[in-house]
CHARMM internal coordinates of N, CA and C (Angstrom, degrees):
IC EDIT
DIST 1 N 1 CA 1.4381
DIST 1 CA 1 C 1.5269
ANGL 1 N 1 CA 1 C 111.34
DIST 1 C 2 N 1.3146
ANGL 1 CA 1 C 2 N 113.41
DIHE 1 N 1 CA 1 C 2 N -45.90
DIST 2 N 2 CA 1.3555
ANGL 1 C 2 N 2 CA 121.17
DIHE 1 CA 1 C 2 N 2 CA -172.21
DIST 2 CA 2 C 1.5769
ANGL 2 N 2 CA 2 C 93.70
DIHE 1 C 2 N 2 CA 2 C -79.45
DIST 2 C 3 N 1.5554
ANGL 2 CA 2 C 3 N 133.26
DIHE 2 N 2 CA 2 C 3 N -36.21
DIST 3 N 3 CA 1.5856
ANGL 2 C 3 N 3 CA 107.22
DIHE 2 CA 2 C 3 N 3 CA 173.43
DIST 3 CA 3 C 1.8754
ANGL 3 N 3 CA 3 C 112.84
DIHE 2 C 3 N 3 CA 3 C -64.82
DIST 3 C 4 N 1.3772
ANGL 3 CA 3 C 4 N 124.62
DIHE 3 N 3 CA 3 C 4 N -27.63
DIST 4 N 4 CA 1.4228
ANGL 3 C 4 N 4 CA 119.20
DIHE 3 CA 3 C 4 N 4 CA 161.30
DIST 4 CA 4 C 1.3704
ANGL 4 N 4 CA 4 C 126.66
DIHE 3 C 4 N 4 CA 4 C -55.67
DIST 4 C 5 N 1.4125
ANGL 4 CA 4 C 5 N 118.39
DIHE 4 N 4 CA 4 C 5 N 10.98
DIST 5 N 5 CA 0.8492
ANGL 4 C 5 N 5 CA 102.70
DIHE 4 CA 4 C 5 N 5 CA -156.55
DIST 5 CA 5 C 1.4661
ANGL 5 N 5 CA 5 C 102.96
DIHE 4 C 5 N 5 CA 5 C -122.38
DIST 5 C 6 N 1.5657
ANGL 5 CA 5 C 6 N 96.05
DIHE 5 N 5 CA 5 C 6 N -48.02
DIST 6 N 6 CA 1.4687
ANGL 5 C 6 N 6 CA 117.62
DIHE 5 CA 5 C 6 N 6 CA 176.87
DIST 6 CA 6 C 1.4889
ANGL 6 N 6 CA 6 C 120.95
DIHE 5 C 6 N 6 CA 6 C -80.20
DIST 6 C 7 N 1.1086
ANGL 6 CA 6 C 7 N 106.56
DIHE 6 N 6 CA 6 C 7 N -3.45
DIST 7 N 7 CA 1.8327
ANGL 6 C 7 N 7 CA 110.40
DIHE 6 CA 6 C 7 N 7 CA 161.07
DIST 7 CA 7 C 0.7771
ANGL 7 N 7 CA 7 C 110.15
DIHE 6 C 7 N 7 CA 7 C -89.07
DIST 7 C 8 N 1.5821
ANGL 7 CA 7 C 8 N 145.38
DIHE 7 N 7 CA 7 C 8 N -59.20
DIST 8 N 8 CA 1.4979
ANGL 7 C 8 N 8 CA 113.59
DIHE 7 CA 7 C 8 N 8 CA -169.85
DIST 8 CA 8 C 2.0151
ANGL 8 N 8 CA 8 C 107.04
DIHE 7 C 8 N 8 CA 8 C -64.70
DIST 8 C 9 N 1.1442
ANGL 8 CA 8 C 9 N 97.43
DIHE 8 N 8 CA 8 C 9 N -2.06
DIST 9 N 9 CA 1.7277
ANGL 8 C 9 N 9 CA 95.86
DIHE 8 CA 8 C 9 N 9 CA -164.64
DIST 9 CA 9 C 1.9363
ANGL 9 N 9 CA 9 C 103.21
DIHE 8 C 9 N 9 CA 9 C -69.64
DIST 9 C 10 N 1.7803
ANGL 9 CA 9 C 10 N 87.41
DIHE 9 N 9 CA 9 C 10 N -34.62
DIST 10 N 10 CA 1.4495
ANGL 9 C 10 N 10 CA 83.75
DIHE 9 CA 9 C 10 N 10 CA -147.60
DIST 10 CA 10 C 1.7132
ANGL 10 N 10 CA 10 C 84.82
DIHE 9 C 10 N 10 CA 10 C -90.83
DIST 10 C 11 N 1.4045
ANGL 10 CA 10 C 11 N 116.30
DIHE 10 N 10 CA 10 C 11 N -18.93
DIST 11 N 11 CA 1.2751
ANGL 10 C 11 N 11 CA 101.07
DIHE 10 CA 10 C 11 N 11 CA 165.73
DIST 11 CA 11 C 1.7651
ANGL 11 N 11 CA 11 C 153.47
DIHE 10 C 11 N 11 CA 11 C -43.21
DIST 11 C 12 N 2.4611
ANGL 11 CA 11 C 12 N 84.22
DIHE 11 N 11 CA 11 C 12 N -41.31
DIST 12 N 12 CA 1.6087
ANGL 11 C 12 N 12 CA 93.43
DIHE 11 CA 11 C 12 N 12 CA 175.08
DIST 12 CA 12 C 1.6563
ANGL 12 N 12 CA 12 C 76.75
DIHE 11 C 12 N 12 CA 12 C -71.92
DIST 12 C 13 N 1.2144
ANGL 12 CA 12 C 13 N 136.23
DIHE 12 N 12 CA 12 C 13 N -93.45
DIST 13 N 13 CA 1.4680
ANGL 12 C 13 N 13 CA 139.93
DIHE 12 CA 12 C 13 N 13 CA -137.51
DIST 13 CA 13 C 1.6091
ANGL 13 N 13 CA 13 C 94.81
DIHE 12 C 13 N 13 CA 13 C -11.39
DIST 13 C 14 N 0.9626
ANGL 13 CA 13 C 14 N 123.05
DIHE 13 N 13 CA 13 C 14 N -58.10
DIST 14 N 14 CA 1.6531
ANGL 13 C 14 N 14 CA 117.29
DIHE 13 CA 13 C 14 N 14 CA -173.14
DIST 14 CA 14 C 1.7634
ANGL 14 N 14 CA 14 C 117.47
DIHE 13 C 14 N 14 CA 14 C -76.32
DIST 14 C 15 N 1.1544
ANGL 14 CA 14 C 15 N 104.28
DIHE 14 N 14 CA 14 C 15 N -19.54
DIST 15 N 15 CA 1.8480
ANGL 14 C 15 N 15 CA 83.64
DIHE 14 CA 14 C 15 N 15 CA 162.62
DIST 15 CA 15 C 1.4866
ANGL 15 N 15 CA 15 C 114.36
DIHE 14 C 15 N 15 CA 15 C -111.78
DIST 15 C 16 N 1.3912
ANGL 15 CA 15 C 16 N 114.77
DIHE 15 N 15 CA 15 C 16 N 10.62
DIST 16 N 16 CA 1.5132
ANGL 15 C 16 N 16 CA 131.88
DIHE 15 CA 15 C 16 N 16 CA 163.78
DIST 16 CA 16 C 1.8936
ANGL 16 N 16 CA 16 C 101.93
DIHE 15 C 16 N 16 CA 16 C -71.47
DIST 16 C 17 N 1.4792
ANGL 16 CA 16 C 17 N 99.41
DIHE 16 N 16 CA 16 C 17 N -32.88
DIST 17 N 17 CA 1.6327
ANGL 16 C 17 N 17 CA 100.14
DIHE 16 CA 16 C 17 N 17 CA -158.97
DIST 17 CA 17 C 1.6639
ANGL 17 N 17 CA 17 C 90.49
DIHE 16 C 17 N 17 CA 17 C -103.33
DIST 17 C 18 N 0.7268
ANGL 17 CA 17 C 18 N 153.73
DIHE 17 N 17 CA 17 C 18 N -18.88
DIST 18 N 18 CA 1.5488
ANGL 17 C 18 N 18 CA 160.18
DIHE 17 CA 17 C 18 N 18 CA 125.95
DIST 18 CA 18 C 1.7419
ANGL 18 N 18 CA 18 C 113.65
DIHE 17 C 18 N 18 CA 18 C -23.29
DIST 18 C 19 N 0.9932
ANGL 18 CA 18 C 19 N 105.59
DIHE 18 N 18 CA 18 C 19 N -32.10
DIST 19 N 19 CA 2.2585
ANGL 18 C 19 N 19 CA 93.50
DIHE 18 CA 18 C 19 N 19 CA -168.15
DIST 19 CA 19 C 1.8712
ANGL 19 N 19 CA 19 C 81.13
DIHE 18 C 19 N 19 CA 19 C -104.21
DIST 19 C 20 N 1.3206
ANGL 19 CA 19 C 20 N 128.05
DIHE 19 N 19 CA 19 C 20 N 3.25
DIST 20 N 20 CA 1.3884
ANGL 19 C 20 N 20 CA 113.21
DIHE 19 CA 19 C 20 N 20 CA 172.48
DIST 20 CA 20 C 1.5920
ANGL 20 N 20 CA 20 C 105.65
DIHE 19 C 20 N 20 CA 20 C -46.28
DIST 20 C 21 N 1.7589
ANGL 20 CA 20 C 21 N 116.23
DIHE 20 N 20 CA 20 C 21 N 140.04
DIST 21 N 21 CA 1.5209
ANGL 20 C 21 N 21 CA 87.93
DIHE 20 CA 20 C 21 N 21 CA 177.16
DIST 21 CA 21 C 2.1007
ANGL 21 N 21 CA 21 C 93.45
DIHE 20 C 21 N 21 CA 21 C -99.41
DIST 21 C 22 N 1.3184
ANGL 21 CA 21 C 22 N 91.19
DIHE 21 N 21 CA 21 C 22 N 174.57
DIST 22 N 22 CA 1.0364
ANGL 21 C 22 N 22 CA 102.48
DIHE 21 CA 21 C 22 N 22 CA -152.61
DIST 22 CA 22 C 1.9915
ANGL 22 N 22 CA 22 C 96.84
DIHE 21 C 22 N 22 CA 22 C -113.57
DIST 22 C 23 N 1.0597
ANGL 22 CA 22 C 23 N 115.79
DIHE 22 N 22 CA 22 C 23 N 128.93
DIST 23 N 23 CA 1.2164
ANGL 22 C 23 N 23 CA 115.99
DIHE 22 CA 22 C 23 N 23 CA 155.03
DIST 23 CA 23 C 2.1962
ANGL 23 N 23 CA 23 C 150.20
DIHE 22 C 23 N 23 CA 23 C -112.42
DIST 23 C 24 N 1.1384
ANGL 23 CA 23 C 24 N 84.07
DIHE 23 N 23 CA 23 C 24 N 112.98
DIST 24 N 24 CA 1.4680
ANGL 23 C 24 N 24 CA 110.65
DIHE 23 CA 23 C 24 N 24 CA 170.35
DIST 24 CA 24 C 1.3028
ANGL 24 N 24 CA 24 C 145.35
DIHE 23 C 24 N 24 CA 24 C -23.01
DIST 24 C 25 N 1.2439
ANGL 24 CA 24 C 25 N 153.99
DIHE 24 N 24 CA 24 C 25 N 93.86
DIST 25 N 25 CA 1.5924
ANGL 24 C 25 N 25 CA 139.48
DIHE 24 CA 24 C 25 N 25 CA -162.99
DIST 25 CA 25 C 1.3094
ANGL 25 N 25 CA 25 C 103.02
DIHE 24 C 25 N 25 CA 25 C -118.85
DIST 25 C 26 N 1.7342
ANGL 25 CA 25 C 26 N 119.31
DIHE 25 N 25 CA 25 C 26 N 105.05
DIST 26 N 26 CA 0.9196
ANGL 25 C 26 N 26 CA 104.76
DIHE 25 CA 25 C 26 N 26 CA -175.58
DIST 26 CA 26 C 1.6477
ANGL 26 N 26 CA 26 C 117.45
DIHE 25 C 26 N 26 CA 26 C -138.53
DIST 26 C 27 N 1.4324
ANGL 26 CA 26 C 27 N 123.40
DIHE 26 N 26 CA 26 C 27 N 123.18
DIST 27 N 27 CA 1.6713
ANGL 26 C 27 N 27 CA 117.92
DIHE 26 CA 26 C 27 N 27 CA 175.71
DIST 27 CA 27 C 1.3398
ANGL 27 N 27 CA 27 C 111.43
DIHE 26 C 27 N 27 CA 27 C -14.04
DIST 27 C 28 N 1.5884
ANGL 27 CA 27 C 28 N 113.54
DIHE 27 N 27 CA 27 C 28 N 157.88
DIST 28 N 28 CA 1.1057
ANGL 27 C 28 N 28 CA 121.85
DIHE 27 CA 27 C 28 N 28 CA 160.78
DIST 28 CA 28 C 1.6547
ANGL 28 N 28 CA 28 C 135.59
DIHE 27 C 28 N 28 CA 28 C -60.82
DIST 28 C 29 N 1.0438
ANGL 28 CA 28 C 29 N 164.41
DIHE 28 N 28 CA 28 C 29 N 76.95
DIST 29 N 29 CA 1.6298
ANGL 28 C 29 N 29 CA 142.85
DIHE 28 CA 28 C 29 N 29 CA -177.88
DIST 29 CA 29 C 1.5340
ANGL 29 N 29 CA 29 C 121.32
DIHE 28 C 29 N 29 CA 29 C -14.71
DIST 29 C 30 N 0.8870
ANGL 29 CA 29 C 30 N 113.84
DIHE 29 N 29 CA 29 C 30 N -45.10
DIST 30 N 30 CA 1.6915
ANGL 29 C 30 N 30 CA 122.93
DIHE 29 CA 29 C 30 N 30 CA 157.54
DIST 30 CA 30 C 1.2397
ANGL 30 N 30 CA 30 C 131.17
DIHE 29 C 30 N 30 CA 30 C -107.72
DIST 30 C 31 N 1.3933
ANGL 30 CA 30 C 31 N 108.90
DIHE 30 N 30 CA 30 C 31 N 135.58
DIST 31 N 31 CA 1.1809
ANGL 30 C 31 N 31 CA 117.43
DIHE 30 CA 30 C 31 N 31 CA 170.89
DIST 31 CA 31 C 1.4592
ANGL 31 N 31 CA 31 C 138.47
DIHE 30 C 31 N 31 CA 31 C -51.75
DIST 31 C 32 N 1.7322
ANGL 31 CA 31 C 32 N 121.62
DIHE 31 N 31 CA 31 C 32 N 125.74
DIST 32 N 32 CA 1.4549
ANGL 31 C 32 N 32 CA 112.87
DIHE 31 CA 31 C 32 N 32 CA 177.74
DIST 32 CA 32 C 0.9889
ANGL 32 N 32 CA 32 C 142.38
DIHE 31 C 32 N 32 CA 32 C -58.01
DIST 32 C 33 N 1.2980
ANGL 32 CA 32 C 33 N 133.34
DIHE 32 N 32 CA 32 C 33 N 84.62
DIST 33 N 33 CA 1.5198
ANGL 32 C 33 N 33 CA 127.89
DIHE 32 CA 32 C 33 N 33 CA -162.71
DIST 33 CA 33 C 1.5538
ANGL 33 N 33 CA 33 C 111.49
DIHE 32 C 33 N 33 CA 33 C -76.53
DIST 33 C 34 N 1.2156
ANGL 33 CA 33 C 34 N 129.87
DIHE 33 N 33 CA 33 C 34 N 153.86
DIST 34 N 34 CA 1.2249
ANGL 33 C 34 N 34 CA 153.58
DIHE 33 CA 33 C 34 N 34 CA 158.85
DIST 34 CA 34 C 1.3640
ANGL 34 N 34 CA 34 C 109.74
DIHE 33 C 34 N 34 CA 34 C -73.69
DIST 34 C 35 N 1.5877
ANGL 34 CA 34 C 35 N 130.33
DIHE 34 N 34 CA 34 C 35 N 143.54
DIST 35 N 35 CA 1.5587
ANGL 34 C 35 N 35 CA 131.36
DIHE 34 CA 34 C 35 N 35 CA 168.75
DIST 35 CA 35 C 1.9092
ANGL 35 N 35 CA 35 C 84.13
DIHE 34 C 35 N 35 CA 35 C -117.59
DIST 35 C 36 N 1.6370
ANGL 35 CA 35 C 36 N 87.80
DIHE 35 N 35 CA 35 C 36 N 131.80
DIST 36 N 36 CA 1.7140
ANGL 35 C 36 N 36 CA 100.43
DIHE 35 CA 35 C 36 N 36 CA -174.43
DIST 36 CA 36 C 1.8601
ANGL 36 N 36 CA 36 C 100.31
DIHE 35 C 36 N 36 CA 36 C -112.98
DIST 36 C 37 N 1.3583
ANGL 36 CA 36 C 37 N 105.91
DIHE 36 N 36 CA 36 C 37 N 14.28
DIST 37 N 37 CA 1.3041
ANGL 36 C 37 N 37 CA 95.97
DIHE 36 CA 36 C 37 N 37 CA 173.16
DIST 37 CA 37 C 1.5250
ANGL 37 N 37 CA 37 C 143.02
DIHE 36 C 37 N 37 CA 37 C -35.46
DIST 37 C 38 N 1.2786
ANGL 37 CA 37 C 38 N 102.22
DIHE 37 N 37 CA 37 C 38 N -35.41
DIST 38 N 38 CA 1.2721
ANGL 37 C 38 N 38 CA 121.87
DIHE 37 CA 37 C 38 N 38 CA -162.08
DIST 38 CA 38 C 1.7705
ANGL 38 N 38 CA 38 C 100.47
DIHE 37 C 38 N 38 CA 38 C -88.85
DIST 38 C 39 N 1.0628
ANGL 38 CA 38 C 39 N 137.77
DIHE 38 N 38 CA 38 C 39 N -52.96
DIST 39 N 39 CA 1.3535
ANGL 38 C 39 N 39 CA 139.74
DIHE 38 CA 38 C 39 N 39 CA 139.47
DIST 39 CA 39 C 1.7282
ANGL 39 N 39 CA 39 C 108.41
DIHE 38 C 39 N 39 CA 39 C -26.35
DIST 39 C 40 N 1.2767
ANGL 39 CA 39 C 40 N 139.95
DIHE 39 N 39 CA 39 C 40 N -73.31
DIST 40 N 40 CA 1.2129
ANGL 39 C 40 N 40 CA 113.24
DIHE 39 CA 39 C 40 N 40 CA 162.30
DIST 40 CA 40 C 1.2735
ANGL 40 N 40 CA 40 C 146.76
DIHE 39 C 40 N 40 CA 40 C -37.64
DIST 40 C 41 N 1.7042
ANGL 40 CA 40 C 41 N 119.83
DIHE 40 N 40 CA 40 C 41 N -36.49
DIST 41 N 41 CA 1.2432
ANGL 40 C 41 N 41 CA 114.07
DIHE 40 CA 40 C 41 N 41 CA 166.54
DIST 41 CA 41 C 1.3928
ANGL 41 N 41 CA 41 C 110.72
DIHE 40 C 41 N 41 CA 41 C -88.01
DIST 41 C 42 N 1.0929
ANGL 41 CA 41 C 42 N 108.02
DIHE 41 N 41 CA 41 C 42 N -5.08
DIST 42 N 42 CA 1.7919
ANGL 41 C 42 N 42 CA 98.96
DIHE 41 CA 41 C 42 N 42 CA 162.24
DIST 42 CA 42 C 1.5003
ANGL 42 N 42 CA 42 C 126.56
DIHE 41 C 42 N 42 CA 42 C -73.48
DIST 42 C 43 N 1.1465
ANGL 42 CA 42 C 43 N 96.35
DIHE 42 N 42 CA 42 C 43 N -19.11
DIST 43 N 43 CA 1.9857
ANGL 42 C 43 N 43 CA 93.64
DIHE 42 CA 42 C 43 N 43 CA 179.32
DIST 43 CA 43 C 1.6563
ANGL 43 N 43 CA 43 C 104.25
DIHE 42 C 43 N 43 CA 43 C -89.32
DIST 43 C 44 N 1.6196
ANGL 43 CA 43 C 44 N 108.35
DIHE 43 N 43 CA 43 C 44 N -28.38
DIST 44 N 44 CA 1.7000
ANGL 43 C 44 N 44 CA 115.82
DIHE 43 CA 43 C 44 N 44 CA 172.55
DIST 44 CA 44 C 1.0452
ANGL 44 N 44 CA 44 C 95.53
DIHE 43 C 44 N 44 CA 44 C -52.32
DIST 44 C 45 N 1.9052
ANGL 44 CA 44 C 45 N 151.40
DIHE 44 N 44 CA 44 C 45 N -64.47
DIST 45 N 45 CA 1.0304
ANGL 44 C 45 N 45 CA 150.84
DIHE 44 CA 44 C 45 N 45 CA -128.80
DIST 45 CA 45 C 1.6808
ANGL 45 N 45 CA 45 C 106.06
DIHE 44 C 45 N 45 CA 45 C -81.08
DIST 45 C 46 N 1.6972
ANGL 45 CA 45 C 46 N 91.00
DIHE 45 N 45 CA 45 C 46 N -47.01
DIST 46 N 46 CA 1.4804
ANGL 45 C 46 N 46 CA 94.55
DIHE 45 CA 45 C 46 N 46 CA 176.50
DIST 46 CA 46 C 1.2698
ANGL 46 N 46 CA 46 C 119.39
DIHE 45 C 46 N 46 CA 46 C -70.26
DIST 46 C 47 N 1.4061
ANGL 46 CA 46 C 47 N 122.71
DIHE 46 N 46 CA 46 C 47 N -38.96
DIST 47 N 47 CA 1.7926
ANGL 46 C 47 N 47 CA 115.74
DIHE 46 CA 46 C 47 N 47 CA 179.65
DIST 47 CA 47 C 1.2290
ANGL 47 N 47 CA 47 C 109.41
DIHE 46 C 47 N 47 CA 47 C -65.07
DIST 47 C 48 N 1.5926
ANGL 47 CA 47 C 48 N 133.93
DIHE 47 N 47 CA 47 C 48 N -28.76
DIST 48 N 48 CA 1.4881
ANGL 47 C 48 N 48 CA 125.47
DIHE 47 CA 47 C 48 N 48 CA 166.85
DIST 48 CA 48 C 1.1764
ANGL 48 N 48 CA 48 C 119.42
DIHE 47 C 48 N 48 CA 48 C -75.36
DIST 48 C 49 N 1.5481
ANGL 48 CA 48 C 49 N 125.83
DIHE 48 N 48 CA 48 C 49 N -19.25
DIST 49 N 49 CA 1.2767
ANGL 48 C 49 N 49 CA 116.92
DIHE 48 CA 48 C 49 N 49 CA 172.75
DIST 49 CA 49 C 1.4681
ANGL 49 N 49 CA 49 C 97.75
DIHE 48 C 49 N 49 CA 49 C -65.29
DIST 49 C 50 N 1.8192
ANGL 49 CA 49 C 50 N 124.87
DIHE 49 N 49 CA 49 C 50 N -67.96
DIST 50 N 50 CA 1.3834
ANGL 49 C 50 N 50 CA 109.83
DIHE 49 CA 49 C 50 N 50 CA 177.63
DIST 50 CA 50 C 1.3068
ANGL 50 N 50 CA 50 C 124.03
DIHE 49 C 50 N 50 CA 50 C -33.49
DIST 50 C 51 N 1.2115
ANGL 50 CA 50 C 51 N 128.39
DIHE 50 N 50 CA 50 C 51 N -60.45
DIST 51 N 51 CA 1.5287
ANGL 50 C 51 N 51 CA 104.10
DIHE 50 CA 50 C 51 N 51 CA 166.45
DIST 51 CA 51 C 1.2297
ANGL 51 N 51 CA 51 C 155.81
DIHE 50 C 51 N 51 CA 51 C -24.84
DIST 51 C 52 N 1.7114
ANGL 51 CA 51 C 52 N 86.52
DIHE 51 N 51 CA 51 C 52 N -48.17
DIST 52 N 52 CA 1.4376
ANGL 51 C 52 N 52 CA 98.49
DIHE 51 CA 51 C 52 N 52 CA -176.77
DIST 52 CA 52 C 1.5362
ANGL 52 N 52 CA 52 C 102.51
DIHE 51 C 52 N 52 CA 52 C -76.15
DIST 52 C 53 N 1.0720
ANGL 52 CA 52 C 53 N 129.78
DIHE 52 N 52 CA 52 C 53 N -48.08
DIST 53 N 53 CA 1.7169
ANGL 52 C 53 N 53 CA 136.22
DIHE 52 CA 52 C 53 N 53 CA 170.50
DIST 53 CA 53 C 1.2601
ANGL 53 N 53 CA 53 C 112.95
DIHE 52 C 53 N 53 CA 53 C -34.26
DIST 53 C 54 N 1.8966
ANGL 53 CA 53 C 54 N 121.84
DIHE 53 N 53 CA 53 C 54 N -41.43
DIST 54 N 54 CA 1.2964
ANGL 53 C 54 N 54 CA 123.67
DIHE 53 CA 53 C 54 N 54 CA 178.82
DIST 54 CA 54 C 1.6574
ANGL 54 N 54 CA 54 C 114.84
DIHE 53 C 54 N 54 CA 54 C -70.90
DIST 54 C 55 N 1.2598
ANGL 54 CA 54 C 55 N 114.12
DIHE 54 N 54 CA 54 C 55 N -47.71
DIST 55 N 55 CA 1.6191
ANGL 54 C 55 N 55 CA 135.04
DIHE 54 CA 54 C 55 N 55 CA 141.61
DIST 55 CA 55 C 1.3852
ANGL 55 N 55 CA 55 C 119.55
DIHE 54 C 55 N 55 CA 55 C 0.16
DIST 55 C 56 N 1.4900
ANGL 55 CA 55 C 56 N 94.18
DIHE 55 N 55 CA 55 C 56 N -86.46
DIST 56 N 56 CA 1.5298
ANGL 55 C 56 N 56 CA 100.95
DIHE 55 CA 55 C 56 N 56 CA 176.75
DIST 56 CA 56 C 1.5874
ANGL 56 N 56 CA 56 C 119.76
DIHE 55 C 56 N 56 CA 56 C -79.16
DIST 56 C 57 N 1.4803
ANGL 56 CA 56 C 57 N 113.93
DIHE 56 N 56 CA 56 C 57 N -4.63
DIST 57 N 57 CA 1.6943
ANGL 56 C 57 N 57 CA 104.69
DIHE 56 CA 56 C 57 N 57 CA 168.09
DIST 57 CA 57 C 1.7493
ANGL 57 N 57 CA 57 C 101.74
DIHE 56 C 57 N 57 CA 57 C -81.85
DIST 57 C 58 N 1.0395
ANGL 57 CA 57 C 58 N 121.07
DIHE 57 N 57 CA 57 C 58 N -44.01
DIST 58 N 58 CA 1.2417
ANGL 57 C 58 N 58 CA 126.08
DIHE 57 CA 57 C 58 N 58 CA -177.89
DIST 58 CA 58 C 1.5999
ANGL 58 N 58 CA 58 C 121.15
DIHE 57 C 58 N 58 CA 58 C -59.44
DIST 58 C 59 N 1.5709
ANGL 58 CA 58 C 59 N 126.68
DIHE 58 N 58 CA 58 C 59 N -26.99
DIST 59 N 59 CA 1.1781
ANGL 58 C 59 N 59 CA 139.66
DIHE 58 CA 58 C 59 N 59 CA -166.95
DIST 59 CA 59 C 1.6559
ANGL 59 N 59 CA 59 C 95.22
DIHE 58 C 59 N 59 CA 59 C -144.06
DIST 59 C 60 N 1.7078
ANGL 59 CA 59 C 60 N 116.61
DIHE 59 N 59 CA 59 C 60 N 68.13
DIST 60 N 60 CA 1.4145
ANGL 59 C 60 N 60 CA 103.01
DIHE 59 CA 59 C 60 N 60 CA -172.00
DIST 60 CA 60 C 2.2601
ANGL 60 N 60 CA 60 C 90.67
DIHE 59 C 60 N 60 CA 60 C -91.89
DIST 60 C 61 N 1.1406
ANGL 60 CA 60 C 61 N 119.93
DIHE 60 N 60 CA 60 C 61 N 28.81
DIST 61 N 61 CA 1.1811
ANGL 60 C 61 N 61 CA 96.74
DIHE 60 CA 60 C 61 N 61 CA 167.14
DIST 61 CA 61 C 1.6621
ANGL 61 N 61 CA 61 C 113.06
DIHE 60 C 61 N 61 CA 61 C -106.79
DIST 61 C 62 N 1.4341
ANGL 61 CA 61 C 62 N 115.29
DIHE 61 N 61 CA 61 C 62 N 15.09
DIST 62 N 62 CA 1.3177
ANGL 61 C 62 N 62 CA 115.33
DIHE 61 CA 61 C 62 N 62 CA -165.09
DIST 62 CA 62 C 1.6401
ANGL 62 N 62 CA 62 C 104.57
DIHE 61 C 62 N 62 CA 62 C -74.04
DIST 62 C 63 N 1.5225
ANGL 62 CA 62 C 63 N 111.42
DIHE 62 N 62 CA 62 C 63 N -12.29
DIST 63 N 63 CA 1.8011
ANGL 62 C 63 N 63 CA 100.61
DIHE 62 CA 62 C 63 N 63 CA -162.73
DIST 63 CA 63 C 1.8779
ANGL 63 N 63 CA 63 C 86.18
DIHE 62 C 63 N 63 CA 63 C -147.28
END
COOR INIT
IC SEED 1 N 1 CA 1 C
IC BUILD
């Protein structure tokens, strides 16, 4: 009686423990890129500041 009983039991337990969903950890497909913008307009800022410094040593009557 008790083997009728405990087979179908232990049966759901195992396709009860089967539809668990299951979760995944997985890399990206593409690669993470960086945006370096800010490093670019930083070297713009500085070569126009030099300029402008060369500018005004050269033309110190403008101001």
């Amino acid at each position: 009686m008790k083997a009728l009983i405990s087979l179908p039991l232990a049966s759901c337990i195992m396709l009860l423990t089967g539809c668990v969903p299951r979760i995944e950890v997985a890399a990206p497909k593409e690669p993470i890129t960086i945006n370096m913008n800010v490093k670019i307009e930083h070297e713009i800022h500085i070569k126009v500041d030099k300029d402008v410094e060369a500018l005004l040593k050269n033309r110190s009557g403008l101001f």
